[in-house]
C-alpha positions as a printed Julia matrix, in Angstrom:
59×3 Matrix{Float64}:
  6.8   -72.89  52.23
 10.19  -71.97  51.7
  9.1   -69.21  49.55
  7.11  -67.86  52.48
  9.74  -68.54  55.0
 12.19  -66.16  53.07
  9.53  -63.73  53.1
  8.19  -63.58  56.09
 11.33  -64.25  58.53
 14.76  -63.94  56.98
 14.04  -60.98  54.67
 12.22  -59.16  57.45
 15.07  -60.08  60.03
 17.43  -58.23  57.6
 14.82  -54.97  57.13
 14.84  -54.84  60.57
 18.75  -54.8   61.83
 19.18  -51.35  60.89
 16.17  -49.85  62.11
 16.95  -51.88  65.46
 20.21  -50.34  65.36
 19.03  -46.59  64.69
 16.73  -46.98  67.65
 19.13  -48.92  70.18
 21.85  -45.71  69.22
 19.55  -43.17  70.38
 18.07  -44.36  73.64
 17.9   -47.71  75.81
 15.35  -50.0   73.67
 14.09  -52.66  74.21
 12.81  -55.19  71.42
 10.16  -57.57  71.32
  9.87  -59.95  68.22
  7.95  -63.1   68.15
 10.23  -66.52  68.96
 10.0   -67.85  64.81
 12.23  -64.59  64.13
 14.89  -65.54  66.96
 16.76  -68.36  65.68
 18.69  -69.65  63.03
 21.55  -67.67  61.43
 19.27  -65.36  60.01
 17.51  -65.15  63.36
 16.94  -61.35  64.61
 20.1   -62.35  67.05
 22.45  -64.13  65.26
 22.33  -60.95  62.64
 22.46  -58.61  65.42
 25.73  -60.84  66.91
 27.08  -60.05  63.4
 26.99  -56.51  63.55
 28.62  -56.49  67.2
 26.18  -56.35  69.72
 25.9   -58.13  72.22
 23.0   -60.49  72.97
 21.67  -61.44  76.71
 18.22  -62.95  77.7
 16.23  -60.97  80.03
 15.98  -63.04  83.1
């Protein structure tokens, strides 16, 4: 599974932080991703922490 996990979250969380990024710099944005790709420290927010933004739940 490992293989899969790698493949499906953490490489995908990486492909996505710039295109995130290119979007979020050109207009408000707001991004939904399913919960598997949220945690973790290659979670979608942990990498986005990493390059600077900042982070908040939507309440």
């Amino acid at each position: 599974m490992e293989e899969y996990e790698a493949m499906l979250l953490t490489d995908r969380n990486k492909r996505w932080i710039p295109l995130m990024a290119q979007q979020a710099a050109s207009k408000p944005t707001f991004f939904a991703v399913g919960a598997a790709h949220l945690g973790g420290p290659a979670g979608v927010l942990a990498l986005l922490r990493q390059q600077g933004y900042q982070v908040k739940p939507v309440l």
